[in-house]
N, C-alpha and C positions, 0 to 999 in steps of 0.2 A: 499196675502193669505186672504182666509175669514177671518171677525171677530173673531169666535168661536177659530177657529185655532191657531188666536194669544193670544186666553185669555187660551185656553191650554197650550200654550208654557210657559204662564206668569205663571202660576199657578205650571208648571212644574218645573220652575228656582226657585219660593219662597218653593216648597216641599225641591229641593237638598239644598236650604237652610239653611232649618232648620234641614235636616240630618247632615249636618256637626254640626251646632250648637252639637246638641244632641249627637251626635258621640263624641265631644270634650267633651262635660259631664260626657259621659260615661268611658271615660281611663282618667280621671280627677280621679273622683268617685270611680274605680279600684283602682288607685294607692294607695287615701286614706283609701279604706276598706284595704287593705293587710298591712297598717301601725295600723291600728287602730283594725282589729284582733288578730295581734301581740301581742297589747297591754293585750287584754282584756286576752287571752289566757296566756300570763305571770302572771297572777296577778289571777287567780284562785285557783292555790294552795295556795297561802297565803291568799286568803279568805275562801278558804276553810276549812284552819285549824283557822283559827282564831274563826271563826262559831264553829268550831268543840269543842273551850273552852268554849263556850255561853252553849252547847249543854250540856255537861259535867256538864258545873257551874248550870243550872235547872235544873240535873237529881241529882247531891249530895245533902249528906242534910246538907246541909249551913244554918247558924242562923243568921238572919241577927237581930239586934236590932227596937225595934219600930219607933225609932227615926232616925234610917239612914236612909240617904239619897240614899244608893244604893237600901234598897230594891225595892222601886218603877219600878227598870232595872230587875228587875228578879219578878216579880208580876204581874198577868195578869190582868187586868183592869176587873172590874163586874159589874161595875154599869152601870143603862142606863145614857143618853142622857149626853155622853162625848163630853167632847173637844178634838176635832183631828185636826192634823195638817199633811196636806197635799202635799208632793212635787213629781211634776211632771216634766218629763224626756219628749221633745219634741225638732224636731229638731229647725233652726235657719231662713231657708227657704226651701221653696216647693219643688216642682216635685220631689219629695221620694217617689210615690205612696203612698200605704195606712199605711205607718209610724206614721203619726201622728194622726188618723184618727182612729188606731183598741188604741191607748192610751187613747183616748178622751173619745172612746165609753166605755171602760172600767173604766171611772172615772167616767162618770155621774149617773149611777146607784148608785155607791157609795155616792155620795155625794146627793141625792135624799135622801138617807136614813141615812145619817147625815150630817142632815143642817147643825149644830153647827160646821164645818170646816173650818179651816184655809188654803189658799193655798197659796202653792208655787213653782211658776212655775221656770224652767230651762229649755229657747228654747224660743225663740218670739214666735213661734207658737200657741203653747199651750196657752201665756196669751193671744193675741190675739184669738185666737179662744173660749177660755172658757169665756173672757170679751166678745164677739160679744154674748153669751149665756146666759148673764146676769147674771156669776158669778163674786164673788168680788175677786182682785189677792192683796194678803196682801204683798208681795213680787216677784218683778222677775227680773231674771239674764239672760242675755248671757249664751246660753250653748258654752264652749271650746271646739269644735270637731276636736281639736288634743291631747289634756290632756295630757302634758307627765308629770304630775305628780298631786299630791291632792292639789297642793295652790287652786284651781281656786273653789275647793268645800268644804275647809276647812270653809269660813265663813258662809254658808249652816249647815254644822255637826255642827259648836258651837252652832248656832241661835238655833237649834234644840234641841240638847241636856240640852243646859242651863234653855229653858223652859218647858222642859217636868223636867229637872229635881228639876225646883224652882216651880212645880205644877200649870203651869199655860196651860198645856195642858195633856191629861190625856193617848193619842196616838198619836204615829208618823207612817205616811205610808208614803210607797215609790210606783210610776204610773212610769213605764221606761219599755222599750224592750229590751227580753234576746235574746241574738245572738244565733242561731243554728246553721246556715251555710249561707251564701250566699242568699240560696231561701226560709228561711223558718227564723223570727224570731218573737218570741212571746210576746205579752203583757203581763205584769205581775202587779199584784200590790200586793207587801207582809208589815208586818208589821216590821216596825223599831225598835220603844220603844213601851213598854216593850218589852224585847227580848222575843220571844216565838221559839218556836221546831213547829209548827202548819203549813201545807204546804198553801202556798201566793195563793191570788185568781188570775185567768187569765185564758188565751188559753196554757199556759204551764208551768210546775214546771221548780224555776231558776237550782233546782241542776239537773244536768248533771248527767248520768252514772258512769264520771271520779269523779264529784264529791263526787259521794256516796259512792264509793269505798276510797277516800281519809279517810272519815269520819268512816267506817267499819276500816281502817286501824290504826287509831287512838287509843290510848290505854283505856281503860275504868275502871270506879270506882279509880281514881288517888286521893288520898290526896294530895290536894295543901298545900303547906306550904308558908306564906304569911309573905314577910317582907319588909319595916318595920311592914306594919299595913294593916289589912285585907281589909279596907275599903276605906282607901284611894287609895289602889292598885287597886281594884275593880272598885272603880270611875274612876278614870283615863282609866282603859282598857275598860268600858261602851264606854269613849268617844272614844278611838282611834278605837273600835270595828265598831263606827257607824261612823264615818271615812272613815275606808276601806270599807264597805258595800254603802256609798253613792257612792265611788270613783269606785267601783267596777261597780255600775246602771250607772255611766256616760262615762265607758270603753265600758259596753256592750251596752246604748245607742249608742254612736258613731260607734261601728262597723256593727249595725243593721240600723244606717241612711244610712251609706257609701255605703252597700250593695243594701239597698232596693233603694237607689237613678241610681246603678248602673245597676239594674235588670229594671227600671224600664226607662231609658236614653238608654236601649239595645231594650225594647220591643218599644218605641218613633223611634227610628231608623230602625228597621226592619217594622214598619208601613209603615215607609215613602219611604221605599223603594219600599216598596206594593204598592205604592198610585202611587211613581212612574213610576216603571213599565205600569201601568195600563193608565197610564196618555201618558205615551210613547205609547201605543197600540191605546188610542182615537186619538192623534194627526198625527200618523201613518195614520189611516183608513181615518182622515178627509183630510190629505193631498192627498191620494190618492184618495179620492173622488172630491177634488179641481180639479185633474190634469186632471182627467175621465171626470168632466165637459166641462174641458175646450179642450179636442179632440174632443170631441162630438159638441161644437159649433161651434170648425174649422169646422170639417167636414161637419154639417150642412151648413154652408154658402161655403163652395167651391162648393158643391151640389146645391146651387140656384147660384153661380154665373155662373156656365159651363150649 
C-alpha cells in the first residue's frame, strides 16, 4: 500500500482508541453521576429546611446582646474593605469540560474586587489553576467525589466558622456548582457567614422550584423557645447550619462534575466516531485509488508488450 494509506490506517487504529478509552470514561462517569445525584437530591430537603430556620431566625425580632458572639451570624457586614474568606468547589482532575472553568471565571471577578481574601480551595484543580494565576491558596484539600457523609468537610466548616466567629474574618463565601440536570449545571457563588436571605451571585440561583415551595411550606412568625440557653443554642445551630450548607456545595459539586465529565466523555466519543468514519471513507478512496493504479499499469505494459 501507499504510504499515505498506511498513516490513515495508523491514525484510524489510535482514533478507535481512544474511543474506547473515552467510552470507558464515559459509563465510568454515568455510573458515578447517578450515585452522587442521589446523594445530593436526598439531602435537599434537609437543607432546605434548615435554611428555612436562618431565614425565620433574620426575619424575627431577636435581641441579641452587644457582646455575643452569635450576633456577628445574623449581622450583615457594612463596612468596606473586609476580610473574606474564600472556598472554592473544583473538581480533582480534568476532562469535565467547562466544570472547572465557568467556577474560576466566576471567582476572579470577585476577588479582583476584594483583594483582602482568604482562599480555599477543594479540588486540585482550582488550587492549581488559581496558583498558575498568581493567587495565594491559604489552604487546600482533596475534593471526596463520593461523600457519603460530612466527615471529609467537617474540618473545612470548623476552620471557618471558628474564624469568622473569633473576628478574624469579616465574610465567608462559598465558589461550587449547582446541579440542574445532567446538561445544564451552574456556577454559583453565595454567602456563608453572616447568614444572609440576599440571592448568591452566578449563572443560576442554588434554590430550586422544590426548594422554594419547601420554604413557602414552612411555617412563619414562630416563637422559638430556647433551652437551655438562647445563645448557646444558636451558636451551635450557626455551626451545624454551615455544616450542611458546605456538605450540601460538595453533594451538588460532585453530581455537577460526574455529569459534566459524562456529557462531555459522550461528546469525545461521538467526535471520534466522526473522525472515524471520515478516516474509513479517506483510506477507502485511497485504497481504491492504489488498486486503479495499479490495473492501469498492468494494462499499460501488456499493451507494450503484445
Amino acid at each position: 500500500m501507499p504510504a499515505n494509506t498506511k498513516e490513515v490506517k495508523q491514525r484510524l487504529q489510535s482514533i478507535n482508541n481512544t474511543k474506547k478509552i473515552t467510552k470507558a470514561m464515559e459509563l465510568v462517569a454515568a455510573s458515578k453521576m447517578r450515585k452522587s445525584v442521589e446523594s445530593a437530591l436526598k439531602t435537599r430537603n434537609y437543607h432546605s429546611f434548615a435554611w428555612g430556620i436562618v431565614d425565620r431566625l433574620i426575619n424575627s425580632q431577636l435581641w441579641f446582646s452587644s457582646i455575643s458572639p452569635v450576633k456577628k451570624f445574623f449581622e450583615e457586614v457594612k463596612k468596606d474593605n473586609n476580610h473574606t474568606t474564600l472556598i472554592v468547589f473544583t473538581s480533582n482532575r480534568g476532562l469535565c469540560g467547562a466544570f472547572n472553568s465557568a467556577v474560576i471565571k466566576l471567582v476572579l471577578p470577585y476577588l479582583q474586587k476584594n483583594p483582602n481574601t482568604e482562599i480555599i480551595t477543594i479540588g486540585n484543580r482550582g488550587a492549581s489553576t488559581l496558583t498558575s494565576l498568581g493567587k495565594k491558596i491559604k489552604l487546600a484539600y482533596v475534593k471526596d467525589d463520593k461523600a457519603i457523609d460530612d466527615s471529609t468537610i467537617k474540618e473545612v466548616s470548623d476552620h471557618v466558622y471558628h474564624k469568622f466567629r473569633n473576628k478574624e474574618t469579616d465574610k465567608v463565601m462559598v465558589a461550587y456548582t449547582d446541579y440542574k440536570s445532567a446538561i445544564t449545571q451552574n456556577a454559583v457563588l453565595k454567602q456563608l457567614y453572616p447568614f444572609t436571605t440576599s440571592p448568591e451571585v452566578g449563572l443560576g440561583k442554588d434554590d430550586t422550584k422544590q426548594k422554594k415551595e419547601i420554604l413557602h411550606q414552612a411555617p412563619k412568625n414562630l416563637e422559638y423557645l430556647y433551652e437551655p440557653n438562647k445563645y448557646d443554642l444558636l451558636d451551635y445551630l450557626a455551626l451545624r447550619i454551615g455544616q450542611a450548607e458546605l456538605y450540601q456545595a460538595l453533594l451538588e459539586s460532585n453530581a455537577s462534575e460526574h455529569s459534566s465529565r459524562m456529557v462531555a466523555m459522550k461528546n469525545a466519543s461521538d467526535a471520534a466516531e466522526e473522525m472515524a468514519e471520515d478516516l474509513v471513507l479517506i483510506f477507502n478512496k485511497a485504497r481504491q485509488s492504489a488498486i486503479t493504479q495499479e490495473i492501469a499499469e498492468i494494462s499499460a505494459g501488456t499493451v507494450a508488450v503484445s
